[in-house]
N, C-alpha and C positions, 0 to 999 in steps of 0.2 A: 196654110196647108202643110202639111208633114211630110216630109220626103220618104220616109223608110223604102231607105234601097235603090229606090227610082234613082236614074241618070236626069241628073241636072238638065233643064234643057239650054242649049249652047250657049244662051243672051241672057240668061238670066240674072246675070251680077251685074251685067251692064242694064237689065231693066230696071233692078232695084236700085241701083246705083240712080239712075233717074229721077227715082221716085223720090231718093232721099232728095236731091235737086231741085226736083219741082217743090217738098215741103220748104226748101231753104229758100228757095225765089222768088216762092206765091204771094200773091195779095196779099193772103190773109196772115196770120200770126200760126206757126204751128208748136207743136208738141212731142217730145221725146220722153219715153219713159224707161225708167232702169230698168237692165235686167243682169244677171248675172252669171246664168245656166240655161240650160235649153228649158227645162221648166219653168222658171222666172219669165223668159223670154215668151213660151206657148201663154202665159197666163194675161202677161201685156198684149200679147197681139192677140188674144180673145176676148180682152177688155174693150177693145175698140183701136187704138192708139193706134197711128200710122207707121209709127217708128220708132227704133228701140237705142237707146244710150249703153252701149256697152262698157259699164261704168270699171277705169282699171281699179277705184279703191274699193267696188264691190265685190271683183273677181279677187282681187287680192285676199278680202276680209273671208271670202266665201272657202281660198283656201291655207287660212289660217296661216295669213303672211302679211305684215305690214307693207301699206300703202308706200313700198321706198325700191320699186323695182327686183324685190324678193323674187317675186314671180318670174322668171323668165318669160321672153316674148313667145318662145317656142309655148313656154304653158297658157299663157294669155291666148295664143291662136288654136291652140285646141279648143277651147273653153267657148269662143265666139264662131269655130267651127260646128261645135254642136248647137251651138244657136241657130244659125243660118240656116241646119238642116232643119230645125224644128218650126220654122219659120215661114211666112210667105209678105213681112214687112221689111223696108230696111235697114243696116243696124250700123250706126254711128260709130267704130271703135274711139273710148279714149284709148290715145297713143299713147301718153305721156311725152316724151321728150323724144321719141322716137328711138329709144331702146340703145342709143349709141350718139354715131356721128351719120354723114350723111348717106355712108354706103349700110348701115344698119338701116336707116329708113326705106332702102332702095329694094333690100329685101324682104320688109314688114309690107310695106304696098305691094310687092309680087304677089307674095304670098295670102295677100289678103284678096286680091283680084282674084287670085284660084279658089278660093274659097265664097268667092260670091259676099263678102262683105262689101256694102253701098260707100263707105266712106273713113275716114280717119281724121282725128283730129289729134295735132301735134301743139306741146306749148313749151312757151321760150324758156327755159331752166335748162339747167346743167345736169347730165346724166352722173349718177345715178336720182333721181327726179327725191322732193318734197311735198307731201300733202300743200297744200295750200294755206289750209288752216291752220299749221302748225307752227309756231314762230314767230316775229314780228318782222326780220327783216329777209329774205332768200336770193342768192345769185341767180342772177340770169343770162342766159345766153347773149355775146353777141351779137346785132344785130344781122348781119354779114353772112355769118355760120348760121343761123337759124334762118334766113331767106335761102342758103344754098339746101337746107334740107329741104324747103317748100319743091326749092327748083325740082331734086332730085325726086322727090316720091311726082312731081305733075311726072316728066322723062317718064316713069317708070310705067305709074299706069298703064294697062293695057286695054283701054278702053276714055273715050271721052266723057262719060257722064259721069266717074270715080272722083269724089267730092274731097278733099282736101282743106279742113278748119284749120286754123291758125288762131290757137290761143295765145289771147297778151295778157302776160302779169304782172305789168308796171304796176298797176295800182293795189293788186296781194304785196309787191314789193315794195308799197309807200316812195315810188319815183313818180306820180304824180300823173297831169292828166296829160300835159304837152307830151311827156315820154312814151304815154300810150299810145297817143296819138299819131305819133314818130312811127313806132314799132308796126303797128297797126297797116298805115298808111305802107310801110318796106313790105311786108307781110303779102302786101294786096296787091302792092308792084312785081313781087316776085312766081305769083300766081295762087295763091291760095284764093279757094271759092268762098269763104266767107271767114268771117273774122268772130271767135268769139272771147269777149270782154268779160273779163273774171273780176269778183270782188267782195271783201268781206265785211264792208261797210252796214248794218243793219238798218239804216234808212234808202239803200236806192240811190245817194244823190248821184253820188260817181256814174251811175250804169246811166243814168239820163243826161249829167251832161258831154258823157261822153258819147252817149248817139245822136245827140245835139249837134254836135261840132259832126260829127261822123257823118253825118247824111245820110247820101241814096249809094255810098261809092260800093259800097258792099256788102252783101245781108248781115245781120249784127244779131249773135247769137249770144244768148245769157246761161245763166245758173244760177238761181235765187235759194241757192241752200239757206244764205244770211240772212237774206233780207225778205224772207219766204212772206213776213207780213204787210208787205205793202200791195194791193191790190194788183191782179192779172191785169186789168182791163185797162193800168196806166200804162204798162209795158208795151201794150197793142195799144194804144193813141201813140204811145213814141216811136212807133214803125218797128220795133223788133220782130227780125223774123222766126226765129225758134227760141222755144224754151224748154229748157233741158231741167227735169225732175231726175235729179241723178245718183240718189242714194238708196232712197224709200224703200226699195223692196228686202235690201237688205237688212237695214234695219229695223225692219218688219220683221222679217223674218228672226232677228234674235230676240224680240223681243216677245214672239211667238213662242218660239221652241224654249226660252226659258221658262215660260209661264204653263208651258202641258208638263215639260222638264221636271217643275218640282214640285208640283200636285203630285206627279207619281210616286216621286218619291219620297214623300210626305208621308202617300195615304196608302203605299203601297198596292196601290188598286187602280183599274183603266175607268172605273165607273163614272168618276166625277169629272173625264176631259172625253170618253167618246161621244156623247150627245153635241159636243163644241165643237167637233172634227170633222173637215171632207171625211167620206166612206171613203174604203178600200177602191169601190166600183170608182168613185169619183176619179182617185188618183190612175184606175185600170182606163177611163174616158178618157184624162188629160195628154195619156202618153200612144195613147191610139191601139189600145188591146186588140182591138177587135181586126183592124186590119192583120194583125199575124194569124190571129185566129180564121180570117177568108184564106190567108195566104196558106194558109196549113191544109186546107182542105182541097186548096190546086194543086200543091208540092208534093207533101206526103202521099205517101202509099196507102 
């Protein structure tokens, strides 16, 4: 549902905030999909998808800023504000490192609870934060100082159901599985609601034996950017509880807009990409025209 305008009703970041809970705690295996703008966002939560991965290298890429804390957090929470509003599923921010130290995080979760975002997810690196994939070897927080941010954003919450991931990247970091396992296990101690295990190994093996060893102590959250080819249906026999598609829409989307981009200007002419394009009406549907246009017909004179 689309807010335009409408007064939030008073529980609503604590319902969605649930809901992201209930995906992270269920039985079953769930699903998060990218999004990066309020439109990305409407598009996934019309697709079906319960909930949305506020991807920070999407938001970044989306305003032409590298994936290294370019973005201010202040611009990151506009950006997942217009999501929220355009939204009625809940939306996972990545944190990155939580934009500082611990009293940075302290006001990224305030400010995120006012805004009715269901959750955040922080991971152990050193501020100003490294893509994941870039590199072979990245410092990481820590262990000590990254459980005092866990402590500080649970404190902060203003509400119980505000979900709290704890990404570990010992093994982006090549410090192995016992390390992860260490960080992981402090992580869980310190209150984080689930733990999610990064890795860019392109067989899988890492992400299974470390939910092996990992058990039941805490839902075990993934991102198979690398290892996108080893089958769904192993990950749900190994008990993971969410899985996070965390880029896709964006790069979709450039690889969209290059491809109408240079037919036009190619062929100088709209002929050969409007038959391939949502209508004008389409894009007047996806943003809720028509609601201004009743609203216009109560207001105006």
């Amino acid at each position: 549902m689309q807010q335009h305008f409408k007064v939030a009703p008073r529980h609503r970041g604590e319902a969605l905030s649930k809901n992201l809970r209930d995906l992270l705690t269920g039985d079953e295996t769930s699903f998060l999909m990218e999004a990066h703008n309020g439109l990305s966002a409407r598009i996934v939560a019309e697709t079906g998808f319960a909930g949305i991965w506020a991807s920070g290298l999407s938001i970044s890429s989306s305003l032409g800023l590298r994936d290294a804390n370019e973005a201010s957090w202040t611009q990151v929470l506009e950006v997942v504000e217009y999501m929220a509003d355009s939204v009625d599923v809940p939306i996972l921010l990545d944190g990155d490192t939580g934009y500082g130290n611990f009293n940075s995080v302290r006001r990224l979760v305030a400010k995120l609870c006012q805004r009715n975002i269901a959750g955040v997810c922080l991971e152990d690196k050193i501020f100003p934060k490294t893509n994941s994939f870039i590199g072979e070897s990245q410092e990481l927080a820590a262990i000590d100082e990254f459980c005092g941010k866990i402590k500080a954003a649970k404190d902060t919450q203003t509400h119980d159901q505000f979900c709290v991931v704890a990404r570990v990247e010992a093994l982006i970091a090549g410090l192995g599985l016992s390390e992860a396992l260490k960080r992981a296990d402090a992580y869980h101690k310190a209150g984080a609601d689930a733990i999610l295990i990064h890795s860019k190994k392109a067989d899988g093996k890492e992400i299974f034996q470390f939910a092996e060893e990992w058990g039941n102590r805490a839902p075990l959250v993934i991102v198979p950017t690398m290892y996108y080819r080893v089958p769904t249906e192993e990950f749900i026999q190994a008990k993971i509880s969410t899985i996070i598609w965390a880029n896709h829409n964006v790069r979709a989307s450039i690889a969209a807009m290059r491809d109408v981009t240079k037919k036009i200007y190619d062929l100088r002419s709209l002929a050969s990409v409007e038959s391939s394009l949502p209508s004008v009406k389409e894009v007047f549907e996806i943003v809720n025209q028509q609601e201004l246009t009743d609203a216009e017909q109560k207001y105006l004179p």
